[in-house]
N, CA, C and O atoms as a GROMACS GRO file, in nm:
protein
  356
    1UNK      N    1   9.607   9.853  11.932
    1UNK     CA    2   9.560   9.817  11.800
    1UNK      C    3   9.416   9.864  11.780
    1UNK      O    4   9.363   9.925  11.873
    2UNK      N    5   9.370   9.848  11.702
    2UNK     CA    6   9.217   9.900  11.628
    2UNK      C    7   9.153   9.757  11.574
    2UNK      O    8   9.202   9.645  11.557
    3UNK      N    9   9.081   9.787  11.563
    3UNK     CA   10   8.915   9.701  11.526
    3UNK      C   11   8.861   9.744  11.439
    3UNK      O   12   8.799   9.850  11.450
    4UNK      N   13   8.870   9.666  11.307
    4UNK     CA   14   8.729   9.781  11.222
    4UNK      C   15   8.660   9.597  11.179
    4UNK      O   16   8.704   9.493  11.131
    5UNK      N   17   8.474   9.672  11.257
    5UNK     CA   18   8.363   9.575  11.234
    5UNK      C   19   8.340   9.600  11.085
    5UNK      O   20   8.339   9.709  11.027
    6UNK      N   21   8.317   9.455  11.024
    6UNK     CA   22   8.265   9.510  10.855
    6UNK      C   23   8.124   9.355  10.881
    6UNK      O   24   8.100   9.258  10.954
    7UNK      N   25   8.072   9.425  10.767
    7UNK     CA   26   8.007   9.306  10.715
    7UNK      C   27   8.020   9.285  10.577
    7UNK      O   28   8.035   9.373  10.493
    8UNK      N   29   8.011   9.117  10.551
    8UNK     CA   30   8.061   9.134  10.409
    8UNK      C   31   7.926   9.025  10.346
    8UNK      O   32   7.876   8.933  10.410
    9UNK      N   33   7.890   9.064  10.210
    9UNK     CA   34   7.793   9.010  10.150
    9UNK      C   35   7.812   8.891  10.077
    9UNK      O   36   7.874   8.896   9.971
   10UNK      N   37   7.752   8.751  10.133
   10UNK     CA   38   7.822   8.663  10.072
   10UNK      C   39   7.797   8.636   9.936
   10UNK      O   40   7.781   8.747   9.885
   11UNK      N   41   7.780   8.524   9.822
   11UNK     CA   42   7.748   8.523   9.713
   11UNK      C   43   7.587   8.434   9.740
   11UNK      O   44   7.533   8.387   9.640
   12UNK      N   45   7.530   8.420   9.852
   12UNK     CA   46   7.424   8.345   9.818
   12UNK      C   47   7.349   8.483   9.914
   12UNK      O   48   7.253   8.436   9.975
   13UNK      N   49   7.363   8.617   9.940
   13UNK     CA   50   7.302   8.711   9.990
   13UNK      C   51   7.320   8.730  10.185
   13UNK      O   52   7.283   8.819  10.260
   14UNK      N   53   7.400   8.590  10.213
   14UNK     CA   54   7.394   8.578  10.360
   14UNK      C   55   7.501   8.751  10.415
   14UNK      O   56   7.567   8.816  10.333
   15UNK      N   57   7.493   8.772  10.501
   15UNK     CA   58   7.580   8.885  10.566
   15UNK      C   59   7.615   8.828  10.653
   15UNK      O   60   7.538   8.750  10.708
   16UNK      N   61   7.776   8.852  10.711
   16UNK     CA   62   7.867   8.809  10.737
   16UNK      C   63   7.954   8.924  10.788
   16UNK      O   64   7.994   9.008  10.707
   17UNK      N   65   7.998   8.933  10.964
   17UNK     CA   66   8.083   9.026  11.034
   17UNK      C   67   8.159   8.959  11.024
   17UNK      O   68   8.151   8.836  11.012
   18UNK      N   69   8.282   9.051  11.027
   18UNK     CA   70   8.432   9.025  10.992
   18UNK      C   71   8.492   9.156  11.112
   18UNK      O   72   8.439   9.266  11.124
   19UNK      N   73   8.604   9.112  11.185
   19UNK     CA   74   8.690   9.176  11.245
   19UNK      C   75   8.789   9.188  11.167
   19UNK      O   76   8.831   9.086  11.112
   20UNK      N   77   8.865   9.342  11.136
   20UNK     CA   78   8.985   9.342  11.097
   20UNK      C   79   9.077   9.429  11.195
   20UNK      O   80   9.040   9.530  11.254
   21UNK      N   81   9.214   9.363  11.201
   21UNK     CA   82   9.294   9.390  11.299
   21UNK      C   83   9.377   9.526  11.201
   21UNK      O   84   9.394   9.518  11.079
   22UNK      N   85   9.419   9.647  11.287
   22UNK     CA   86   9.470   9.760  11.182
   22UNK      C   87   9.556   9.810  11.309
   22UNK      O   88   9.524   9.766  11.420
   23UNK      N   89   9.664   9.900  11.300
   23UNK     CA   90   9.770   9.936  11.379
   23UNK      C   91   9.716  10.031  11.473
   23UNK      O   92   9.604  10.078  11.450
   24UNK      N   93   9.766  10.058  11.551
   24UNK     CA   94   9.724  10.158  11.683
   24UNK      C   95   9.656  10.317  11.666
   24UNK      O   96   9.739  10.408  11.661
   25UNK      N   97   9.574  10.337  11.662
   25UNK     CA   98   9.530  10.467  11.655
   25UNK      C   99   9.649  10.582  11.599
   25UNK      O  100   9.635  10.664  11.508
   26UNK      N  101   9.739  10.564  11.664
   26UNK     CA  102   9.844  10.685  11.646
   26UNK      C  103   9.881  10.636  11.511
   26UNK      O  104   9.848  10.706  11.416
   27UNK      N  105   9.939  10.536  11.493
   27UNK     CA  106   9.982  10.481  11.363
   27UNK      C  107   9.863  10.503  11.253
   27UNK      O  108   9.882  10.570  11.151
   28UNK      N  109   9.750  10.446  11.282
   28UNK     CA  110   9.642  10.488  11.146
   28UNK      C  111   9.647  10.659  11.166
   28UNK      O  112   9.606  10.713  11.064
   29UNK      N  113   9.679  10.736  11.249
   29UNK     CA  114   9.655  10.920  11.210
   29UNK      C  115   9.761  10.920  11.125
   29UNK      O  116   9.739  10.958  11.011
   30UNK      N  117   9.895  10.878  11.161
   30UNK     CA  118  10.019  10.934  11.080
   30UNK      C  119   9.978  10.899  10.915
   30UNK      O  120   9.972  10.963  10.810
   31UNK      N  121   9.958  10.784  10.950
   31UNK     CA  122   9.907  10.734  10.746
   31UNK      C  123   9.813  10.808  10.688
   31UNK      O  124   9.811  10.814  10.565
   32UNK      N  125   9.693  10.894  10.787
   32UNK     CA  126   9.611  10.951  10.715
   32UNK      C  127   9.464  10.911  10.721
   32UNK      O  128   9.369  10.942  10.650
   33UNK      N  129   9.476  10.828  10.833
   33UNK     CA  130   9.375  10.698  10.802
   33UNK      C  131   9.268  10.742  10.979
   33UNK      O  132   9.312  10.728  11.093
   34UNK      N  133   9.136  10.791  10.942
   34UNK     CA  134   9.113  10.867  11.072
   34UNK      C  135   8.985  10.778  11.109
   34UNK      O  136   8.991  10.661  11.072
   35UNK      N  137   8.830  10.832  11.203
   35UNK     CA  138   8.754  10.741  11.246
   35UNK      C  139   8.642  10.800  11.115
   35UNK      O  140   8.541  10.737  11.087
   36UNK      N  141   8.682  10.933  11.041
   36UNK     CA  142   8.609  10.979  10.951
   36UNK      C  143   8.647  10.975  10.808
   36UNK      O  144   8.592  11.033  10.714
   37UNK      N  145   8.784  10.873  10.808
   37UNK     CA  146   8.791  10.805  10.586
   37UNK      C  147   8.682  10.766  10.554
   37UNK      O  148   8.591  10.815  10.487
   38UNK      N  149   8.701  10.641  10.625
   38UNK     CA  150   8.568  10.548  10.577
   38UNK      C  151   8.406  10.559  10.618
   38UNK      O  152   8.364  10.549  10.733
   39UNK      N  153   8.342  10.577  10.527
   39UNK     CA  154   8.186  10.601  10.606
   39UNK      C  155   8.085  10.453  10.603
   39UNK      O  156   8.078  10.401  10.492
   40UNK      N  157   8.054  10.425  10.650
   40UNK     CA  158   7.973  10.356  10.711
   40UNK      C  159   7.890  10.340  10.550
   40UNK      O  160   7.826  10.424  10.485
   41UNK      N  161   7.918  10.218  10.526
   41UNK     CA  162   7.821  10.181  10.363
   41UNK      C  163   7.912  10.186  10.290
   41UNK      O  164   7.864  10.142  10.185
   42UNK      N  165   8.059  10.220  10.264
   42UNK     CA  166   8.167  10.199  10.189
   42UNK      C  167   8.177  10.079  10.173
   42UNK      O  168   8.144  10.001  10.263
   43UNK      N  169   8.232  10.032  10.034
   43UNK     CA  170   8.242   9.937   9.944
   43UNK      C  171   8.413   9.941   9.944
   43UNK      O  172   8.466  10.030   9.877
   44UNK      N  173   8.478   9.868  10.002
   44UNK     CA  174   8.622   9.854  10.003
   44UNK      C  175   8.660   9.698   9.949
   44UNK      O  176   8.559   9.628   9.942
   45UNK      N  177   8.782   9.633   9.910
   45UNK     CA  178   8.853   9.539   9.930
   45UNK      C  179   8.951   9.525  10.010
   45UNK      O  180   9.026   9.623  10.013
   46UNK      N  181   8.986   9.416  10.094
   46UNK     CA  182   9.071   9.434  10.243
   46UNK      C  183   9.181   9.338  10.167
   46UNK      O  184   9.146   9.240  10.101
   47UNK      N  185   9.320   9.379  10.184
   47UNK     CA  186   9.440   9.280  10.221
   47UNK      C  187   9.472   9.286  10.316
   47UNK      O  188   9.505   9.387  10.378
   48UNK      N  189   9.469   9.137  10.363
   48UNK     CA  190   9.518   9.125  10.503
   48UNK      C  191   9.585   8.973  10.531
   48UNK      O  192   9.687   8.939  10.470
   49UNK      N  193   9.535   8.906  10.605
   49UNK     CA  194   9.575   8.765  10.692
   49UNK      C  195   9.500   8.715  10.764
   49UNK      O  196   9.500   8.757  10.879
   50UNK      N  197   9.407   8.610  10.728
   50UNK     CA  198   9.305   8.537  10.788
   50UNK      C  199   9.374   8.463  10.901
   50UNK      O  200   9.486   8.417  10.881
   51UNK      N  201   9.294   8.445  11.053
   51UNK     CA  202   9.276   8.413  11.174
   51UNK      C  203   9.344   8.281  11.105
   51UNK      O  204   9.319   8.253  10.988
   52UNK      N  205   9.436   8.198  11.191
   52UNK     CA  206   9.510   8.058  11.146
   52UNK      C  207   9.351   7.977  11.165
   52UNK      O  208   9.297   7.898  11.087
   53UNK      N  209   9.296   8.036  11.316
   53UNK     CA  210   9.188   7.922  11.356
   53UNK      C  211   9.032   7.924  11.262
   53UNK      O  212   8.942   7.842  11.276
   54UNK      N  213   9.033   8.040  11.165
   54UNK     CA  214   8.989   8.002  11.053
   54UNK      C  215   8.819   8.081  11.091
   54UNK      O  216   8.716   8.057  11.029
   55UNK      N  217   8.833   8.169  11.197
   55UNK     CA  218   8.747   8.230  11.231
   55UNK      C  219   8.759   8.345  11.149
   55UNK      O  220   8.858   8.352  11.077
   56UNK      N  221   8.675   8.438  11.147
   56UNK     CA  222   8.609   8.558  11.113
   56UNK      C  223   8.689   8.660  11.114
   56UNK      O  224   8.646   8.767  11.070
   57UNK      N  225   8.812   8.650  11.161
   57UNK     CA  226   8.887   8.755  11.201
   57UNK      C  227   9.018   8.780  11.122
   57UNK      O  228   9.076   8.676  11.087
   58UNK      N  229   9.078   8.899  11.086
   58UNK     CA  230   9.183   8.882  11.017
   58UNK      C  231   9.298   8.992  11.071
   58UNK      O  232   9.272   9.072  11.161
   59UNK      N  233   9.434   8.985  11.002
   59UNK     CA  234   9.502   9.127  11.010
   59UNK      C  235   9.506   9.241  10.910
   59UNK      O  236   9.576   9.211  10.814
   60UNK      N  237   9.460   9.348  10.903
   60UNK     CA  238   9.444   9.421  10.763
   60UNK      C  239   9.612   9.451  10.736
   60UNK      O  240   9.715   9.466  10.802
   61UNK      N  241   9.573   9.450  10.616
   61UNK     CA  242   9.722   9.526  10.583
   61UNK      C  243   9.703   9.647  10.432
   61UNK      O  244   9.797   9.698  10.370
   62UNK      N  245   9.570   9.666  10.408
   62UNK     CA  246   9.542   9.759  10.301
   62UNK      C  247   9.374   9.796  10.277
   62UNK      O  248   9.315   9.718  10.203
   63UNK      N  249   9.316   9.877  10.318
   63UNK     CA  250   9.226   9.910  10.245
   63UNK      C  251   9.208   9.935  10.114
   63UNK      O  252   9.266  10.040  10.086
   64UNK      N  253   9.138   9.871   9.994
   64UNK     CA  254   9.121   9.915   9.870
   64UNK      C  255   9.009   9.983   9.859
   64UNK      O  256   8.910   9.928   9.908
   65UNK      N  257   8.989  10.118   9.794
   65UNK     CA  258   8.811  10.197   9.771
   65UNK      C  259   8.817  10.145   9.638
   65UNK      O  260   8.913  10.080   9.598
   66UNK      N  261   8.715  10.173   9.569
   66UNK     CA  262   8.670  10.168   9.462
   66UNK      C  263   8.701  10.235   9.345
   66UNK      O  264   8.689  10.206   9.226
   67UNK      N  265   8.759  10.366   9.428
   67UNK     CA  266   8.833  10.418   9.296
   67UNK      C  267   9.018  10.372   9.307
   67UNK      O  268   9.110  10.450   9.286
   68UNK      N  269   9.029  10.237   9.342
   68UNK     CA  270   9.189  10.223   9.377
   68UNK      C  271   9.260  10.219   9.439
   68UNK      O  272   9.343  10.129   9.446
   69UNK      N  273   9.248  10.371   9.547
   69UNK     CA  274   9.309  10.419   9.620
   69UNK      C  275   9.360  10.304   9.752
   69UNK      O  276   9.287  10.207   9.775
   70UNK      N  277   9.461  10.320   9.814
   70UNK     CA  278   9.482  10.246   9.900
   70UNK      C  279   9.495  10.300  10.065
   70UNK      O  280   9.595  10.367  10.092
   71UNK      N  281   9.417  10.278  10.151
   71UNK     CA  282   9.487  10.329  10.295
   71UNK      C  283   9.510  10.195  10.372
   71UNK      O  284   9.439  10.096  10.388
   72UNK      N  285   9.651  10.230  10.420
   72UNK     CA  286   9.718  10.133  10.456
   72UNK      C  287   9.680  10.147  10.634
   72UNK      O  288   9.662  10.248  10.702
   73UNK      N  289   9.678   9.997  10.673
   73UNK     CA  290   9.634   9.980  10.839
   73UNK      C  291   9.774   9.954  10.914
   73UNK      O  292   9.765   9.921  11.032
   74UNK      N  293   9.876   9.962  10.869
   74UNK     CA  294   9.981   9.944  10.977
   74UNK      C  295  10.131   9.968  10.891
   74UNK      O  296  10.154   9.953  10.771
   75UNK      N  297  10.209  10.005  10.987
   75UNK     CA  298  10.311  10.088  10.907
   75UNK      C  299  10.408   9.936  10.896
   75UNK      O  300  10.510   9.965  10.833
   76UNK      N  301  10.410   9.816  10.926
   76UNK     CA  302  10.474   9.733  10.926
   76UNK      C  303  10.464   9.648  10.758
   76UNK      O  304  10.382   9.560  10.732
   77UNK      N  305  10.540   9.687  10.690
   77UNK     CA  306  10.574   9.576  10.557
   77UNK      C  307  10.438   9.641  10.496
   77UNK      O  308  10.413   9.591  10.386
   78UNK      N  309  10.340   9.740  10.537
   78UNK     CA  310  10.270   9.806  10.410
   78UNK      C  311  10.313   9.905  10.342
   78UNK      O  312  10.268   9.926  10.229
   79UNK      N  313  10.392   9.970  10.389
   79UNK     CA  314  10.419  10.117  10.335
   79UNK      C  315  10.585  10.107  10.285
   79UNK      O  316  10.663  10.086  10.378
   80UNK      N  317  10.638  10.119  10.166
   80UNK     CA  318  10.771  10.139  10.120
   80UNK      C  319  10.855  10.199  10.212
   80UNK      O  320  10.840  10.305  10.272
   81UNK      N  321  10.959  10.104  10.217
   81UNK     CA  322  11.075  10.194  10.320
   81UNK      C  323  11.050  10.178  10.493
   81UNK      O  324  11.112  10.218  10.591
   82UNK      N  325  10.921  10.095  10.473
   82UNK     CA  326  10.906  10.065  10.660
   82UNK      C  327  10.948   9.912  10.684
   82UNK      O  328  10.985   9.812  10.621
   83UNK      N  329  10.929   9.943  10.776
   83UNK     CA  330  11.020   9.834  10.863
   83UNK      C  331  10.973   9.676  10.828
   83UNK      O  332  10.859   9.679  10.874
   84UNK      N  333  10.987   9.569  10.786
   84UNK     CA  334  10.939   9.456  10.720
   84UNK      C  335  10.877   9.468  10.552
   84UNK      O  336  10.831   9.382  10.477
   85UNK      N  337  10.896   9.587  10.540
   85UNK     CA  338  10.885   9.594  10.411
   85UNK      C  339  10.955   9.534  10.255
   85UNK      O  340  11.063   9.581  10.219
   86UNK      N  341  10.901   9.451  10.189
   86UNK     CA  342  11.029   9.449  10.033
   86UNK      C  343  11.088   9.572   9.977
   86UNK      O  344  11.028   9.671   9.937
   87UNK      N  345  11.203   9.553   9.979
   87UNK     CA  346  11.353   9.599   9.908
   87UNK      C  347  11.236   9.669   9.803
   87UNK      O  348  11.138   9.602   9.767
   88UNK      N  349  11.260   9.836   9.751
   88UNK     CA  350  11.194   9.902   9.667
   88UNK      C  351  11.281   9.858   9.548
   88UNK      O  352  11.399   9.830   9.568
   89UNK      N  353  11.230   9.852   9.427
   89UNK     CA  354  11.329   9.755   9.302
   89UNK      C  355  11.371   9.909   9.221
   89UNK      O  356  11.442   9.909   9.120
   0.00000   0.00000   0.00000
């Protein structure tokens, strides 16, 4: 699996590291998703799955950029047609 360190800006200015959990190296190349997408100072929104124990840590399941775009962290139930995925309508 992969690790991506973020920090996130809270609403009273505090900064705040966050672990996000993303699929195995091989799995983020096939999606497209390399150590050079994201640069360092990117402004993203994460879907994922917060730690049950309510810590800092989560599972990603989508990068959002700013212009929309989505790169997905694991081929499981993110990507149409993969494996735990919803029925395409």
């Amino acid at each position: 699996h992969s690790w991506f360190h973020i920090n996130v800006k809270e609403p009273d200015g505090k900064v705040t590291e966050w672990m996000i959990e993303g699929g195995s190296p091989n799995t983020l190349i096939r999606l497209g998703v390399t150590k050079y997408t994201v640069k360092i100072g990117t402004e993203l929104t994460i879907e994922g799955y917060q730690a049950k124990e309510g810590t800092n840590k989560a599972v990603g399941r989508n990068f959002i950029l700013a212009d929309g775009s989505r790169l997905f962290l694991s081929l499981n139930g993110s990507v149409p047609g993969s494996p735990g995925a919803p029925p395409e309508k």
